[in-house]
N, C-alpha and C positions, 0 to 999 in steps of 0.2 A: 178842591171843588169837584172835580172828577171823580174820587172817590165817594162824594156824599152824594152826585149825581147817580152813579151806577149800584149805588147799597139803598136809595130812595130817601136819603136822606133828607135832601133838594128836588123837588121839581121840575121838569123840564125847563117851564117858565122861571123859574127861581134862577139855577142855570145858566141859561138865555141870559138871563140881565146881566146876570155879575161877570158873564165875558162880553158886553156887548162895548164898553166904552174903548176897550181896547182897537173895534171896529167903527167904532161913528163917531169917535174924541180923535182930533188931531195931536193930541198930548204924549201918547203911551208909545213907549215904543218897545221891542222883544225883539229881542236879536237873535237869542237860543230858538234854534228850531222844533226842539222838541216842544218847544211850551208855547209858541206858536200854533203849533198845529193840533195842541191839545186846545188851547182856547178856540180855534176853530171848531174843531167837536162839539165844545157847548154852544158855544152860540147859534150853533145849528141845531141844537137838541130838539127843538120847541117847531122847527117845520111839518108843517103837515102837506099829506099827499091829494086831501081833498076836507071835506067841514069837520071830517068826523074821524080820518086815519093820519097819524103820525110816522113820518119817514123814518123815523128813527124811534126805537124801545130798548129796554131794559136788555135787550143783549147783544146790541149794540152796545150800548153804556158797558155794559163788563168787558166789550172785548176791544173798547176803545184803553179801559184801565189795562185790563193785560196788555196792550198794545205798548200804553207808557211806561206800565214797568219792565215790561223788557229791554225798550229800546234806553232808559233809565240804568240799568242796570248793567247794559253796553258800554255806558258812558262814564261809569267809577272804577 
């Protein structure tokens, strides 16, 4: 998801939904940190800083992916 996020694969909004259940469902649970904090990234992808600017862009999204592949690559 993070990859089709930051290549424009997905949408901000697109994104946004498919990690939100993990945050508004009392169902899911993530124990791994890494993938934790990666679906916090998405679902925050889609905030904006006012009607019209978005907190977060496309290089953020890259350097949240290089973020997970490295700390990914820490962990094999």
């Amino acid at each position: 998801m993070l990859d089709a996020l930051a290549s424009g694969a997905l949408t901000r909004a697109e994104a946004s939904d498919r990690a939100r259940p993990w945050f508004v469902e009392d169902v899911h649970r993530v124990d791994d940190d890494l993938v934790w904090q990666t679906l916090d990234w998405v679902f925050g992808a889609d905030l904006m800083t006012s009607p019209v600017e978005y907190l977060y862009g496309p290089v953020d999204f890259r350097a949240w992916l290089a973020e997970f592949d490295a700390r990914d690559t820490a962990f094999t």
